[in-house]
C-alpha positions as CSV (number, residue, x, y, z in Angstrom):
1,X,111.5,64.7,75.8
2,X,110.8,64.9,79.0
3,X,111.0,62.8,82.4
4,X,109.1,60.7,84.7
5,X,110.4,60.8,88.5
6,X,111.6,57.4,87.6
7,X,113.6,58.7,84.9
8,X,115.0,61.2,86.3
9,X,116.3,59.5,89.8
10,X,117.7,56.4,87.5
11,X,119.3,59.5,85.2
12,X,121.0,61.4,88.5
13,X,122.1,58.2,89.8
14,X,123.1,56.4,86.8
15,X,125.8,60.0,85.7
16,X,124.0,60.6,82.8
17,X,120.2,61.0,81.2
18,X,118.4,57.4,81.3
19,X,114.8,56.9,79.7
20,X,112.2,54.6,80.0
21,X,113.4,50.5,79.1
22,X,117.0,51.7,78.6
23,X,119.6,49.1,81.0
24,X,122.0,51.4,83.4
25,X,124.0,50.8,86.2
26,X,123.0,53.1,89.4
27,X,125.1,53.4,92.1
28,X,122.5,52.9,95.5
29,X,121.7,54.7,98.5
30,X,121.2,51.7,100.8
31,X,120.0,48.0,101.0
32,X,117.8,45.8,103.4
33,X,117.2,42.3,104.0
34,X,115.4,40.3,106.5
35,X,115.5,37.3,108.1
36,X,113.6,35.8,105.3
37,X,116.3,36.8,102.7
38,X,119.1,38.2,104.6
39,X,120.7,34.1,105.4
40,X,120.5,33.8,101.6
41,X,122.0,36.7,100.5
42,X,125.1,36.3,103.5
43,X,125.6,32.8,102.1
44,X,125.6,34.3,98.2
45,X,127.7,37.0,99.5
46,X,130.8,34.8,101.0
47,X,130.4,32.8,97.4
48,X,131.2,35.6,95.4
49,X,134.7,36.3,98.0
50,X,133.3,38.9,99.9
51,X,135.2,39.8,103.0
52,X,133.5,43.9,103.9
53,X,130.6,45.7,103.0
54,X,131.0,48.6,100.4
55,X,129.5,51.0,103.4
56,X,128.7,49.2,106.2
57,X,126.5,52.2,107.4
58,X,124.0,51.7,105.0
59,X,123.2,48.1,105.0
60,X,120.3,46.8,107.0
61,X,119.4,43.6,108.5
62,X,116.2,43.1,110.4
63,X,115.0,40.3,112.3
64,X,111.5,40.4,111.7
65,X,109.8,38.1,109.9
66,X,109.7,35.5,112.6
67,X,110.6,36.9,115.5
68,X,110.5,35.5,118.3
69,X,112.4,32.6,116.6
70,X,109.4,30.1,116.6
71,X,111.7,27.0,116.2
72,X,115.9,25.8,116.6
73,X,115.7,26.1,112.3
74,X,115.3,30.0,112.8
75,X,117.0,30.4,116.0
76,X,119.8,29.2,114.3
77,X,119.4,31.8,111.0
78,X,118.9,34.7,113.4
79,X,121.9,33.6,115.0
80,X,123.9,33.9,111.9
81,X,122.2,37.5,110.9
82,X,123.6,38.8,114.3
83,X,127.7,37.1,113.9
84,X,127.7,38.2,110.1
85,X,126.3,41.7,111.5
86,X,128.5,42.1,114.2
87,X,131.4,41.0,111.8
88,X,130.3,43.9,109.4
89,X,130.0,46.3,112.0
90,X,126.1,46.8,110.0
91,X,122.7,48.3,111.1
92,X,121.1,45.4,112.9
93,X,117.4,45.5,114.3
94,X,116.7,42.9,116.1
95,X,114.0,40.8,117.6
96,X,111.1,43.0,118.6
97,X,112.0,46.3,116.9
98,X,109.7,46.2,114.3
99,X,109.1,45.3,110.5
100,X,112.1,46.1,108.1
101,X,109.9,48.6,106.1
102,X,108.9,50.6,109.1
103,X,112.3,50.9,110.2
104,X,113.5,52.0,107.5
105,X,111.6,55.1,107.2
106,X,111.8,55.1,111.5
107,X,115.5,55.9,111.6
108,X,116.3,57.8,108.5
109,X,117.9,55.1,106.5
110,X,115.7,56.2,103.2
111,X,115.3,59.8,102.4
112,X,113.4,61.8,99.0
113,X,115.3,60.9,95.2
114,X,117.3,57.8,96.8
115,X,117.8,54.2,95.3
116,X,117.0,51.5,98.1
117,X,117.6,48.1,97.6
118,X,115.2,45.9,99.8
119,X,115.0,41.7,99.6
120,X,111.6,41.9,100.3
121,X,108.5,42.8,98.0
122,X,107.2,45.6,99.7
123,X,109.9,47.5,98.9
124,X,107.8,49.9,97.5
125,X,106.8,51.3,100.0
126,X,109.6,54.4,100.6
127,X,107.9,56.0,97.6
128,X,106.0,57.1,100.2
129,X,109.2,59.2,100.8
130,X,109.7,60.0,96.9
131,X,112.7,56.7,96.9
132,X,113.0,54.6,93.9
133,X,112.7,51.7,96.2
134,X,112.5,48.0,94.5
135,X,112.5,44.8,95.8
136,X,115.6,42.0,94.4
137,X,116.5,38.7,95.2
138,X,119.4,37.9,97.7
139,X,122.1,37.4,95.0
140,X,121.5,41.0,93.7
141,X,121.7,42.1,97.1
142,X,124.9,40.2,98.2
143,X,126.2,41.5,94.8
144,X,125.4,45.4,95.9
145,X,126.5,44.4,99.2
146,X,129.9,44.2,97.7
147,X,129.8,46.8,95.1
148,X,127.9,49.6,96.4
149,X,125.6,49.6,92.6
150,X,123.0,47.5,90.7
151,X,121.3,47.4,87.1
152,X,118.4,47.6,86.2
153,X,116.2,48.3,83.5
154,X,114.4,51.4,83.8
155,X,110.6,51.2,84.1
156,X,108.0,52.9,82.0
157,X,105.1,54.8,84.3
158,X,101.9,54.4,84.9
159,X,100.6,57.6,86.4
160,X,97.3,57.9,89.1
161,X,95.5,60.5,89.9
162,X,93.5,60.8,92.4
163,X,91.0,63.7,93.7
164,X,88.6,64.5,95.8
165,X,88.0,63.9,99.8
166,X,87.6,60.6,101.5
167,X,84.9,60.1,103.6
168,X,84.9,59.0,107.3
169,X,85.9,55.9,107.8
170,X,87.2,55.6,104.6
171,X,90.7,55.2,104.4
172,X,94.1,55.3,102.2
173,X,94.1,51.2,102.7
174,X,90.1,51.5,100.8
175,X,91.8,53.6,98.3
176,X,94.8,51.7,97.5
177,X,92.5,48.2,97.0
178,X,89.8,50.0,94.9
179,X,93.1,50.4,92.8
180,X,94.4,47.2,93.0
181,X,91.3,46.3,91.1
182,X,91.0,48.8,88.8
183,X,94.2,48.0,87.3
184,X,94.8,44.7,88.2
185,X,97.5,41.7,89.9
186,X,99.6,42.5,86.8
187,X,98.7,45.8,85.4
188,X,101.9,47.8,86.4
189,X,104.0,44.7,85.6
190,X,108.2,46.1,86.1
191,X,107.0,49.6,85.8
192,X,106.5,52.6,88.1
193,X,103.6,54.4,89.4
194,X,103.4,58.0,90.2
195,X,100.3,58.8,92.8
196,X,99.7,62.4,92.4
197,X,96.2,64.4,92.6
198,X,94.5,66.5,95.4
199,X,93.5,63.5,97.4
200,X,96.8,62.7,98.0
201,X,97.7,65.8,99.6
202,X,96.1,66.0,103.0
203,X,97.4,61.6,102.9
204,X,99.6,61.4,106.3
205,X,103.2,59.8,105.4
206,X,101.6,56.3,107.1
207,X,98.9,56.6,104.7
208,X,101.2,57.1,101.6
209,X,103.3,54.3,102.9
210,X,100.1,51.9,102.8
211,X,99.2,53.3,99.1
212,X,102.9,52.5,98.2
213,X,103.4,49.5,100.0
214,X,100.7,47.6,97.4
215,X,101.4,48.9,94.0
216,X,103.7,45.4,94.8
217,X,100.1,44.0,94.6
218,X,100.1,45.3,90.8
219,X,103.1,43.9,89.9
220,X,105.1,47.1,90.2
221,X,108.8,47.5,90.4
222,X,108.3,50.9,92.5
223,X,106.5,53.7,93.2
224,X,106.4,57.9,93.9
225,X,103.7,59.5,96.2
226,X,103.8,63.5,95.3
227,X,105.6,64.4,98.4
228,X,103.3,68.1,98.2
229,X,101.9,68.3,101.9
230,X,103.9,65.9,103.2
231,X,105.7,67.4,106.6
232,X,109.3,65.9,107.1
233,X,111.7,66.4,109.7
234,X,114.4,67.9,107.6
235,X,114.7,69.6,104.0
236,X,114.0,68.3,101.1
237,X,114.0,68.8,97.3
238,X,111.1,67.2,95.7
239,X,111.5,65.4,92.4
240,X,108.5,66.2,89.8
241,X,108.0,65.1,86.6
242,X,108.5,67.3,83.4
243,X,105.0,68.3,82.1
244,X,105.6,66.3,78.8
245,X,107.0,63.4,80.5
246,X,105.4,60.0,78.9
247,X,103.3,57.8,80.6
248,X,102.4,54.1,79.7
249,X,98.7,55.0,81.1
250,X,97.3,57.8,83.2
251,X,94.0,56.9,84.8
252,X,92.5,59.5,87.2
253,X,89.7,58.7,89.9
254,X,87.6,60.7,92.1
255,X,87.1,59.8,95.7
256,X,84.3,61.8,97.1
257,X,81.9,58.5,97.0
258,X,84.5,55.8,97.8
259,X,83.0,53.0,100.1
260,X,85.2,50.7,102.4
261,X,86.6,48.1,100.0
262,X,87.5,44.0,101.2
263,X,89.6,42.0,99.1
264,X,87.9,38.4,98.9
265,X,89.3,34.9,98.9
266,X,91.8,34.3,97.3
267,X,93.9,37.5,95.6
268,X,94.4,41.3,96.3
269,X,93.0,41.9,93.5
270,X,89.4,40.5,94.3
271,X,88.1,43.7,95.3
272,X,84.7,44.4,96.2
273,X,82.9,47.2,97.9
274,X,81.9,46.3,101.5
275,X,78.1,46.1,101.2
276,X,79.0,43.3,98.8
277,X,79.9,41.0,101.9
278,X,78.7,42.8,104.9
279,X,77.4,39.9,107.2
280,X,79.8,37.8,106.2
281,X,80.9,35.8,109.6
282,X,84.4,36.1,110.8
283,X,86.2,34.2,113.5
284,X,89.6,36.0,113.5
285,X,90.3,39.7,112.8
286,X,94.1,41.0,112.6
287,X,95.9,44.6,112.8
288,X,99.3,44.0,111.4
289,X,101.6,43.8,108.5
290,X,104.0,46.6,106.8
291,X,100.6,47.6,105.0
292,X,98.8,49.1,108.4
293,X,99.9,48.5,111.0
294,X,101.2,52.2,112.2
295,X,99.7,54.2,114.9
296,X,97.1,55.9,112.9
297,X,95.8,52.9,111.8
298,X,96.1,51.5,115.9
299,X,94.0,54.5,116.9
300,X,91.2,53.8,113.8
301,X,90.8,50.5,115.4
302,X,90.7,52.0,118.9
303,X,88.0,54.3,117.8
304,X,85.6,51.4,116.4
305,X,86.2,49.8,119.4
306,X,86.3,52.1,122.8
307,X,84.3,50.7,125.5
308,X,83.4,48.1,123.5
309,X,83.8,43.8,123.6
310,X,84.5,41.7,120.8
311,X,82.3,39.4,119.5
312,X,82.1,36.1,120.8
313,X,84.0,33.7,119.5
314,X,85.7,36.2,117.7
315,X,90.1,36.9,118.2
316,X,91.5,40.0,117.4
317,X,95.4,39.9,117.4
318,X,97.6,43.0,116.7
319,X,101.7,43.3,115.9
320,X,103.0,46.4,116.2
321,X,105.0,48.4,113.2
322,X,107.6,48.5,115.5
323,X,108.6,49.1,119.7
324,X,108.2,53.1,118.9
325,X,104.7,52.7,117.7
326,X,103.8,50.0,120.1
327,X,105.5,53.1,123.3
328,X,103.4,55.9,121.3
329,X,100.4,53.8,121.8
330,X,100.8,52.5,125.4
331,X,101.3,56.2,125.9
332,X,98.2,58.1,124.3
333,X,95.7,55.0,125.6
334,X,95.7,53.0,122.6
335,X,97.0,50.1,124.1
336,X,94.6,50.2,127.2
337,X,91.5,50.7,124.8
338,X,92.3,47.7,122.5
339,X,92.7,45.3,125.0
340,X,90.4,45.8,127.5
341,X,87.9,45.4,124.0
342,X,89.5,41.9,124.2
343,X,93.0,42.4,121.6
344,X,95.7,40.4,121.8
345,X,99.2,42.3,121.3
346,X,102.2,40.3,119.9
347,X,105.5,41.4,118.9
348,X,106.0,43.6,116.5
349,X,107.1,42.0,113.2
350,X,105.3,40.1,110.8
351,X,104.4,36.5,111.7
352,X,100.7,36.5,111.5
353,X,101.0,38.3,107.7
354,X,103.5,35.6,106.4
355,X,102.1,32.4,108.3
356,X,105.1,31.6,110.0
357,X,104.2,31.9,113.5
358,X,101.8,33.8,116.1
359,X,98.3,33.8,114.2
360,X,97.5,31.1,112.6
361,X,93.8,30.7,111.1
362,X,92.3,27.2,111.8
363,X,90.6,25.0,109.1
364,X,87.5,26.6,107.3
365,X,88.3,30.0,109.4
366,X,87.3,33.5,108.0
367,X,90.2,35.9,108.6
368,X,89.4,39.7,108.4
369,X,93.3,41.5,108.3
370,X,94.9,44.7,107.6
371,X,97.3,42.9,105.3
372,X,98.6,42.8,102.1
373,X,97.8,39.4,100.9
374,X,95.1,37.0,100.7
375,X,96.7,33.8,98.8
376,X,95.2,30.9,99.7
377,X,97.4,29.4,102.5
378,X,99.4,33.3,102.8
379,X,98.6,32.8,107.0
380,X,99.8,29.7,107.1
381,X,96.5,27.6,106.3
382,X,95.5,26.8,102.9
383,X,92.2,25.6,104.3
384,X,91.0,28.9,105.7
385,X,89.9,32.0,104.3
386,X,91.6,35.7,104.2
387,X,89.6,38.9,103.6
388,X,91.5,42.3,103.0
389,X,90.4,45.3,104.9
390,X,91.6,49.0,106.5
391,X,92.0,48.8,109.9
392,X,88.7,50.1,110.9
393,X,86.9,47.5,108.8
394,X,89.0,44.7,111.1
395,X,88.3,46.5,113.9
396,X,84.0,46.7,113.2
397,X,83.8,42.8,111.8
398,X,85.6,41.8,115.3
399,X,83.4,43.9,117.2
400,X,80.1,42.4,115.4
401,X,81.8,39.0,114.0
402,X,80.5,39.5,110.8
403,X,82.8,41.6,108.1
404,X,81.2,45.6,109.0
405,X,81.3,49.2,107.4
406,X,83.0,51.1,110.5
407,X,80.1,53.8,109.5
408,X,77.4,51.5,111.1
409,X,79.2,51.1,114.6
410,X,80.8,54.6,114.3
């Protein structure tokens, strides 16, 4: 019988051939934490007697999550992320250099048919780069911290195909919650999903990060985009499926006619097409998160927006992926365009998306963001209201102050 790239990356690292639901022990390719998970999982780690990290080289910390510590509380954890790091002699990014999923991919730490280990639920997202990248709690992580390996049960796969061309303006975030939809908050429940089709092919690597980064929106463990068109750096063997590998479900779209999609109050999977709440008024727009937040989707909102003023009454704030994309910005004119519309610029990381600091909506606020989550009190408020969007959409609401298509300012 044949394999799913799932399959076959738990088989190669596992030493022998593993198949859907079967439990192995894989040896991993690297782990991340942040400075959400990362205090837990040290603490877990000097529990279970550890005194040195299996490699050193490949264990990541980033301090990300609320950074600039907002208060002593997190001062205190980041403090202890940069003595346990410096004891390790580990990869360390720290205040300012960006969002731990971005970084990854930024400095090579993940490359094509590797296992990552990431505390964080966007994990997913190097299946942009063909990983097998899953999200665990900090105990498992101390525990691989220690060991170098993990188990897990391998998951079944659900395989998507998608073809045809988007439209302008349309985007991979549109496509990605069009899907979240279709299949659901718990359709892909612990299993994989392969993206695959001709759409997906002319997809920049930001845009397959953002297509990977919320299949954690349908409950999946992790996720494959078909690396075919992809351009990297350096050589690389892709990882395909046998032709009569099995699938729990193959659904295939096509994306010639696909509209700009918003997620509505209160979950991902709330998705409607945009002429479904165009007009709806919006008093804060923001360009962030690990979902889009790269400099493709920085220039989308600059195009929406060149020589133009937001709204009034209306704040757009932006974080960042990371310093490299914030420099690459400043340079090409970015930077200049979005804030002379009126844009704020924090620090790259992810306050705003998690609530914790730098963004946060008032009571009975509309929020328009480029996140990945809408849960009712997700940006720190349970009494306002979050609406899911691609950049461009974020960009067009601000600019009129009610939620836009980008193809009516465009």
């Amino acid at each position: 019988m044949g394999q799913t790239i799932a399959e076959k990356v738990v088989s190669h690292h596992a030493g022998r051939q593993v198949m859907a639901n079967e439990i192995a022990i894989v040896a991993i390719d690297g782990a991340m934490a942040t400075d959400a998970t990362a205090p837990l999982a040290i603490k877990a780690f000097r529990e279970m007697g550890g005194v040195r990290l299996w490699d050193p080289s490949r264990v990541v910390l980033v301090i990300d999550h609320a950074a600039p510590a907002p208060n002593e509380q997190v001062s205190n954890l980041h403090a202890l992320m940069r003595a346990f790091g410096r004891e390790m002699g580990c990869v360390l990014y720290d205040v300012g250099e960006g969002i731990c999923h971005q970084l990854m991919v930024e400095y090579d730490h993940v490359r094509p048919g590797q296992i990552i280990l990431g505390a964080d639920s966007h994990t997913p997202t190097y299946g942009a780069l063909g990983a097998f990248a899953m999200g665990v709690g900090s105990t498992d992580l101390a525990a691989a911290w220690l060991t170098g390996k993990t188990w897990l049960k391998t998951p079944a796969s659900i395989k998507i195909v998608l073809d045809g061309t988007l439209r302008t303006g349309v985007s991979a975030k549109d496509l990605v919650l069009f899907l979240v939809r279709q299949i659901g908050a718990d359709g892909a429940r612990y299993q994989a999903v392969e993206f695959t089709g001709s759409a997906i092919r002319s997809l920049s690597l930001a845009s397959r990060m953002t297509l990977a980064n919320m299949t954690a929106e349908m409950g999946a463990l992790t996720a494959f985009v078909d690396l075919q068109g992809l351009d990297l750096p350096y050589r690389f063997d892709p990882i395909h499926p046998d032709p009569d590998a099995v699938y729990s479900v193959v659904y295939s779209f096509n994306v010639d006619h696909l509209l700009p999609q918003v997620a509505i109050p209160h979950a991902p999977s709330n998705v409607v097409p945009i002429d479904e709440v165009a007009g709806t008024p919006i008093q804060m727009a923001f360009i962030g998160s690990c979902t889009n937040s790269r400099l493709e989707d920085l220039r989308a909102a600059a195009a929406v927006l060149q020589g133009r003023k937001l709204a009034p009454g209306v704040r757009l704030i932006i974080a960042p992926a990371s310093r490299q994309v914030f420099m690459m910005a400043l340079q090409d004119g970015t930077i200049a365009t979005l804030t002379e519309s009126g844009a704020t610029f924090i620090t790259a990381g992810c306050g705003p998306c998690v609530g914790t600091h730098q963004g946060i909506p008032g009571n009975g606020e509309n929020v328009i963001t480029s996140t990945n989550r809408n849960f009712r009190g997700r940006m720190g408020n349970p009494h306002a209201s979050i609406y899911l969007a691609s950049p461009a959409v974020v960009a067009a609401s601000a600019l009129r102050g009610v939620i836009t298509d980008p193809a009516d300012v465009l």
